[in-house]
C-alpha positions as CSV (number, residue, x, y, z in Angstrom):
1,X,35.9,-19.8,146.0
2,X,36.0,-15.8,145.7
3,X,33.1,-14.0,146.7
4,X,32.9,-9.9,145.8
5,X,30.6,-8.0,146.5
6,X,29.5,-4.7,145.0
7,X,26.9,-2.0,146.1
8,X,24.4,-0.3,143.6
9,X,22.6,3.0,144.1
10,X,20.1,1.2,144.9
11,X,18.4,-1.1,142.5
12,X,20.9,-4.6,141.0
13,X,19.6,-4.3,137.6
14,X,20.2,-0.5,137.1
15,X,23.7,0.9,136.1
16,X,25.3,-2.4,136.9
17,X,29.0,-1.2,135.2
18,X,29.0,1.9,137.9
19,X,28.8,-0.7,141.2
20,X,31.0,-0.2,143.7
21,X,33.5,-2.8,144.6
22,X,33.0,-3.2,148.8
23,X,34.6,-6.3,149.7
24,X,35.9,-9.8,148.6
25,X,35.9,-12.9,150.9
26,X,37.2,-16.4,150.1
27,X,35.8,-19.4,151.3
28,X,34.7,-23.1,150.1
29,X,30.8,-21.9,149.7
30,X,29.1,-18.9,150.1
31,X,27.2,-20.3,153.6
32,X,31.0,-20.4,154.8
33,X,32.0,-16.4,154.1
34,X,27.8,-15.5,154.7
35,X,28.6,-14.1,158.1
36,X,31.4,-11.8,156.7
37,X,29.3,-10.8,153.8
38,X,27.0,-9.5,156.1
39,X,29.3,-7.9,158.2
40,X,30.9,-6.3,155.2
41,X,27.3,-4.5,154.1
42,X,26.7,-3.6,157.5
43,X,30.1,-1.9,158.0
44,X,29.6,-0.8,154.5
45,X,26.8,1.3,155.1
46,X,27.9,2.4,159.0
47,X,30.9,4.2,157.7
48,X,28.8,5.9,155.1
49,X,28.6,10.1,156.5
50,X,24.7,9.7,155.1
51,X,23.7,7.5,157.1
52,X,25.6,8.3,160.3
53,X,23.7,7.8,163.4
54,X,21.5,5.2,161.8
55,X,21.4,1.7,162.3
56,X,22.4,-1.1,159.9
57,X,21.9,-4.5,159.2
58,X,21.9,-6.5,156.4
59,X,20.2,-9.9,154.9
60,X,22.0,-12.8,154.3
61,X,23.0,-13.7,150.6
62,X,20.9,-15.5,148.2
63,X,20.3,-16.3,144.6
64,X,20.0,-13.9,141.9
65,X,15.6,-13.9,141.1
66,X,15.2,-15.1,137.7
67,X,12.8,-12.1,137.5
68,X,16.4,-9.8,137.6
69,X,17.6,-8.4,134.6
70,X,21.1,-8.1,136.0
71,X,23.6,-11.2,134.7
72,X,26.6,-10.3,136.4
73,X,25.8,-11.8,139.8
74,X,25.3,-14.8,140.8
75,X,23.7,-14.2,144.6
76,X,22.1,-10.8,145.9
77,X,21.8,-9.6,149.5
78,X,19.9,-6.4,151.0
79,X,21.6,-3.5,153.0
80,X,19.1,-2.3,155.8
81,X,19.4,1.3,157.2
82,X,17.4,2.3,160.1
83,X,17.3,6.0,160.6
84,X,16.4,6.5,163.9
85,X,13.2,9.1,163.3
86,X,11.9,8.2,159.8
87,X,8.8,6.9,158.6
88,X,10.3,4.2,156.3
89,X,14.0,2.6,156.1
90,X,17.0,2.6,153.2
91,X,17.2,-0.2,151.6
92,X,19.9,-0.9,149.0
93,X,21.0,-4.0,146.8
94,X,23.9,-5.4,146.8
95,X,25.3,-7.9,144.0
96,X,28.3,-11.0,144.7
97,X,29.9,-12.6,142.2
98,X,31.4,-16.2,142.6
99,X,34.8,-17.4,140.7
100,X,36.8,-20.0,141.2
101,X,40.3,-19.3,142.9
């Protein structure tokens, strides 16, 4: 299977045609490529100049919530930024579409 994941500004359901295109892994389910998914968000958002000197970490992928308007994904996972003198961390949606390969 091919797994791609795309990053939103930070909300699945809004402006879903403007998602960025981070990474695609290939795997036989999505538990198999869940640890480079994750990797891929955290590096993602690591190499972004915003959040530099901020730590990241991400959630693994699940299903898309029925209550999601979004239909172009089929699991979801959550990008984590950690600034390190903030009252509240970044978080942002990320959307992964499975196909057959």
């Amino acid at each position: 299977m091919k797994y791609t994941l795309y990053r939103s500004f930070g909300d699945l359901d809004r402006q879903v045609s403007k998602h960025t295109l981070i990474a695609v892994e290939y795997g036989s389910s999505i538990d198999a490529v869940t640890n480079a998914l994750i990797q891929d968000v955290t590096d993602d958002l690591a190499e972004s100049p915003e959040y530099a000197g901020c730590k990241t970490t991400a959630y693994a992928p699940e299903p898309v919530r029925c209550t999601r308007r979004v239909k172009r994904y089929q699991y979801e996972m959550m990008g984590k930024v950690i600034p390190p003198n903030a009252p509240k961390n970044i978080l942002l949606d990320y959307g992964i579409t499975e196909t057959a390969e």
